[in-house]
C-alpha positions in Angstrom: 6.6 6.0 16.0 3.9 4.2 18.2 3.7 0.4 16.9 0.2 -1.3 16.8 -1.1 -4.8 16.4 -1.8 -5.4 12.8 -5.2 -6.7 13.2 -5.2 -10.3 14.1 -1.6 -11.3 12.5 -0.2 -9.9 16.4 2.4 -8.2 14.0 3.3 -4.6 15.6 3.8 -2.3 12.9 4.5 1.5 12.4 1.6 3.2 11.5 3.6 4.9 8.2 5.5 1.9 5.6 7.2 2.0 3.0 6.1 1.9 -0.1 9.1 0.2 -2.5 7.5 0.3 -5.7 9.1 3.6 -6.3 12.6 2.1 -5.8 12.1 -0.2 -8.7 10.1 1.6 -11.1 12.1 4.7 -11.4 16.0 2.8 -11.7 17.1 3.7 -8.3 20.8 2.6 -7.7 21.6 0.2 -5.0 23.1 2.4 -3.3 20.7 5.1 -3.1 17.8 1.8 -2.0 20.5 1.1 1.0 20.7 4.9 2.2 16.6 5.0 2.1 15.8 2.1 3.6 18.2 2.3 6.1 16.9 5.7 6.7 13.7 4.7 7.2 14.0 1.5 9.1 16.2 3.9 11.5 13.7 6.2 12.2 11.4 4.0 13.2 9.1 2.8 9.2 9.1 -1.2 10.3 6.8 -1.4 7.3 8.4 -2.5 3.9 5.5 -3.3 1.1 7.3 -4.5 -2.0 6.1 -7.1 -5.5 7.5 -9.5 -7.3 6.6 -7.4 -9.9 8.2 -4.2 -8.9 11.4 -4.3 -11.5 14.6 -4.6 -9.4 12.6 -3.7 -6.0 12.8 -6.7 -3.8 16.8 -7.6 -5.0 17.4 -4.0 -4.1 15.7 -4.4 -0.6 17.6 -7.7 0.0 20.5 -6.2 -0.7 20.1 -3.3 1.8 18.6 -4.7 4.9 21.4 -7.2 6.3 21.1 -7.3 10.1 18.0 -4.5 10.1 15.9 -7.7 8.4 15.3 -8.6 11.8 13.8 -5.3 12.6 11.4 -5.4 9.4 8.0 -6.6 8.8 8.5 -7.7 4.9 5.7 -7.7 2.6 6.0 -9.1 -0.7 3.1 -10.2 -3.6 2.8 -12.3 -6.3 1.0 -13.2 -8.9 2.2 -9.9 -11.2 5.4 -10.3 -12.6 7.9 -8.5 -14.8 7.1 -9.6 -18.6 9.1 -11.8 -20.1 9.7 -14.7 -17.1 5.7 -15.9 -17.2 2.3 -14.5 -18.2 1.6 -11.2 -17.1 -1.0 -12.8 -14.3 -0.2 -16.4 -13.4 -2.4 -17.2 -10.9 -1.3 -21.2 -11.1 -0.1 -22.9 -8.2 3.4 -23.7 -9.5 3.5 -20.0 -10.8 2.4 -18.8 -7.3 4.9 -21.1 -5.3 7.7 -20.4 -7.7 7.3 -16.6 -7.4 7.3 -17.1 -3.1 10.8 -18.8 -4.3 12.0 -15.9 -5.8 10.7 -13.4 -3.4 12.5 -15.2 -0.9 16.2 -15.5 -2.7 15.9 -11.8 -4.5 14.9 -10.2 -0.6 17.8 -12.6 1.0 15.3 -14.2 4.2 14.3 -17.3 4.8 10.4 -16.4 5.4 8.2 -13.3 4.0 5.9 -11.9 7.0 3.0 -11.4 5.0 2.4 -12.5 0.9 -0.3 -11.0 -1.0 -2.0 -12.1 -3.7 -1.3 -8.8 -6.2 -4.8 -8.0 -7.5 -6.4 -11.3 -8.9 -10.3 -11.0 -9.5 -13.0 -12.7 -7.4 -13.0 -16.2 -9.7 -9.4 -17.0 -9.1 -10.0 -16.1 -5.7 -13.2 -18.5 -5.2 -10.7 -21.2 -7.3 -9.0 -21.6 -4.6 -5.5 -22.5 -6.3 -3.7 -19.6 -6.1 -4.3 -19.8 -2.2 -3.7 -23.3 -1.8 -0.3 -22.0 -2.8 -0.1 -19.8 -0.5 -1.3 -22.0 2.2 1.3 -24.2 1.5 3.8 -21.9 1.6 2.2 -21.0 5.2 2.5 -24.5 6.4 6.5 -24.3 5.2 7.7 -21.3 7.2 8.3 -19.6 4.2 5.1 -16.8 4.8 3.9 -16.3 7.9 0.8 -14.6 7.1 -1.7 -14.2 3.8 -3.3 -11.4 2.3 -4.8 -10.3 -0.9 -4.2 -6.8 -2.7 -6.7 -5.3 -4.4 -10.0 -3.4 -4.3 -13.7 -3.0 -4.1 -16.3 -6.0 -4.1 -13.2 -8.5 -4.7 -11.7 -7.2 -1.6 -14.3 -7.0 0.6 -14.8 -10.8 -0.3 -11.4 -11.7 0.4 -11.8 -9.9 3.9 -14.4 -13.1 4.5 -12.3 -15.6 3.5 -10.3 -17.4 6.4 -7.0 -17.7 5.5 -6.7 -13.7 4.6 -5.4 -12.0 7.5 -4.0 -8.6 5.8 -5.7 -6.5 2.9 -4.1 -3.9 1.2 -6.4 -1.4 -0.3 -6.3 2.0 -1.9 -7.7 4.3 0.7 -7.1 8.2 -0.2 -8.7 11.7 -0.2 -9.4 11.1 -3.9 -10.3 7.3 -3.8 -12.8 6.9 -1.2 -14.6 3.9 -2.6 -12.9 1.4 0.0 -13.6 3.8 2.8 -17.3 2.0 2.7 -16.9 -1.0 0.4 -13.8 -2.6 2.2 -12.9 -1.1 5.6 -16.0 -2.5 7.5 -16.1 -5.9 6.5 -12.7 -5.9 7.4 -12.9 -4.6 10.7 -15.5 -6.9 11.6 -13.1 -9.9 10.8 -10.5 -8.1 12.0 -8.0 -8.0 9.2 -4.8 -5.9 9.0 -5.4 -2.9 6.5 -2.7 -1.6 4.8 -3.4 1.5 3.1 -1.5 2.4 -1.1 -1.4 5.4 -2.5 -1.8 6.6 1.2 -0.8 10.7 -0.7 -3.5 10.1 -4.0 0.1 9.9 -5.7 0.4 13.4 -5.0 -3.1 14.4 -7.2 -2.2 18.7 -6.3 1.1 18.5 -7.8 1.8 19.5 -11.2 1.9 16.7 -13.8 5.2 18.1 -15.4 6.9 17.5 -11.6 5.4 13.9 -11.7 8.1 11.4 -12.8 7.8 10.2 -16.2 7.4 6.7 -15.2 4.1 7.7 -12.9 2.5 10.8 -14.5 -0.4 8.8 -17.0 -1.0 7.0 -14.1 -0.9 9.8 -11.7 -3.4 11.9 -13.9 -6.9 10.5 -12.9 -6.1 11.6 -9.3 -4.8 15.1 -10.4 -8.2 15.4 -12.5 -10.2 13.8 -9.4 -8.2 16.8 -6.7 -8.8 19.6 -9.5 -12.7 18.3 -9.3 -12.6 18.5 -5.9 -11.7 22.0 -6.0 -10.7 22.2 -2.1 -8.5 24.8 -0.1 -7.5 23.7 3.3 -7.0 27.6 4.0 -10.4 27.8 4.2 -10.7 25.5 6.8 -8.2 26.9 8.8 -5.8 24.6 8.2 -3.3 27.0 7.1 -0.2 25.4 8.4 -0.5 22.1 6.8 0.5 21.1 3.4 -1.5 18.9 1.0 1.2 15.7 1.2 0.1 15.9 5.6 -3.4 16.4 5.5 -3.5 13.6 2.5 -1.5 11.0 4.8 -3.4 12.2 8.4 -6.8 11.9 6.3 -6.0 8.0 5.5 -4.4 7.7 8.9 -8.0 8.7 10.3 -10.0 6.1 8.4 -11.1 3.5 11.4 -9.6 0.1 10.5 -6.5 1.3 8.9 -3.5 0.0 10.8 -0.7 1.5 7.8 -0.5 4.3 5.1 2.1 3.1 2.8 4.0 5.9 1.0 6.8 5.1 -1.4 9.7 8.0 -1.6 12.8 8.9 -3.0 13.4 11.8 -1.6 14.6 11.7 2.1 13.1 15.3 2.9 9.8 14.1 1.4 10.5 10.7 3.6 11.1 12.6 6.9 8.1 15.3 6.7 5.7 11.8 5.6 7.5 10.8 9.7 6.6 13.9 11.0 2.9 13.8 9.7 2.2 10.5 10.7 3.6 11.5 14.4 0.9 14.0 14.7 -1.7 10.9 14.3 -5.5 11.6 12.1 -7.0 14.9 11.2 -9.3 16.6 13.1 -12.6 14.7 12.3 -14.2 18.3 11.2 -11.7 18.5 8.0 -11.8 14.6 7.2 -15.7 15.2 7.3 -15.3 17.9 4.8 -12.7 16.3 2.6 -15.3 13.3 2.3 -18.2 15.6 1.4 -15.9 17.3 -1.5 -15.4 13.9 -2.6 -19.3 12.9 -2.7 -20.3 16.3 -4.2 -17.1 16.3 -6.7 -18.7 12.7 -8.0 -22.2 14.0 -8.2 -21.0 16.4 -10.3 -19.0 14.6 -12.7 -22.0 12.1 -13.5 -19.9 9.0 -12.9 -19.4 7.0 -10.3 -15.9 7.3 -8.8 -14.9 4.0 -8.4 -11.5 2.7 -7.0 -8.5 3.7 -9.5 -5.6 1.7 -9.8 
């Protein structure tokens, strides 16, 4: 795949990542993590986007990637960790530099490319002490770059704070919010955009073929597609399945640099390749897909804010 700057980090990245969330939520042995990543890293995914938070994700990944480390821009966040080590959200700066700490021993490298902060809301953000942390992490080679992970009004303010050079956003065909609450501030400063939940978590799938671990959390997106009631057939799309004209949909959104996508499966893995190879949908089906968003919301009386 073509790499591109990732805004103004100068980091060249794939346009598809990984998403490793799925390789510690759903118990995924190491040696199935090795054959994935490996898989992915060798067909050209530079892009890993793992938590602190994500179970057994980042020891799995540090595990795995040995030599191909080297060929990896790693991104980790903190702030969310598993229960039972420190409050749910620590947003403390001995919480936050302790959880770099661990990032770096569980993922086996002596620096992290880019460290988000996972999700905090706008006060801890205008506190300032969760980035101190980070900026001091910065300043010891341990991240090279900063970023903040979230959505909506908080992210568009952290796309205006200077030490935030990456945002990572939820940017799909059933969570447009970001599309104009978040992309343009942060093209205008110039910040990397990483795009979750690239696929709406795969909304036109059945919920009994979601994994157990996913499908409550899955369901607002299925409800949100099934709203949107739309048939690419009718567009004349009639070669392309929902998972490629999901991914090419968030690939065409101007600002984003990658679609994240987490997989298991290396079919699902290789055909998410493919996709992203054939670069953004036609601007006549994104304009559509956006309309069947708008009117889907008018509809339902709400407004259809960002979903976690």
């Amino acid at each position: 795949m073509q790499l591109q700057p990732l805004g103004k980090t100068g980091l060249l990245v794939s346009p598809l990542g990984l998403g490793a969330a799925e390789i510690g939520f759903t118990g995924m042995d190491q040696r199935a993590a090795t054959e994935l990543l490996h898989f992915a890293i060798d067909h050209g995914i530079n892009v890993i986007d793992t938590a602190a938070g994500y179970e057994t994700s980042e020891e799995r990944i540090g595990n795995a990637l040995g030599p191909r480390r080297r060929r990896c821009v790693l991104i980790s966040k903190c702030g969310w960790v598993e229960e039972g080590e420190t409050s749910p959200a620590d947003w403390t700066e001995k919480s936050i530099s302790d959880s770099i700490d661990r990032s770096l021993r569980r993922l086996r490298t002596d620096h992290i490319d880019v460290m988000l902060l996972h999700s905090c809301d706008r006060p801890e953000l205008e506190r300032g002490e969760a980035l101190g942390a980070l900026r001091s992490a910065q300043e010891a080679g341990k991240v090279r770059f900063i970023g903040y992970s979230g959505d909506g009004e908080t992210a568009e303010f952290a796309c205006r704070l200077a030490e935030v050079s990456v945002i990572e956003t939820s940017i799909n065909l059933c969570d447009q919010e970001n599309i104009e609450a978040v992309l343009p501030v942060a093209r205008e400063a110039r910040i990397g955009v990483l795009a979750k939940r690239a696929l709406a978590n795969g909304a036109w799938r059945p919920l009994v073929k979601v994994h157990p671990a996913y499908r409550e959390y899955v369901r607002p997106y299925v409800d949100r597609f099934q709203a949107m009631g739309i048939k690419l057939a009718e567009w004349g799309a009639t070669e392309m399945g929902w998972a490629e004209a999901a991914l090419r949909f968030t690939l065409a959104q101007p600002g984003v640099h990658v679609a994240l996508v987490g997989s298991a499966c290396f079919e699902h893995l290789y055909d998410n390749m493919e996709a992203a190879r054939r670069g953004p949908l036609p601007k006549e089906i994104v304009s559509r897909l956006r309309q069947a968003f708008r009117q889907a919301e008018s509809r339902s009386g709400e407004r259809w804010g960002a979903l976690r």
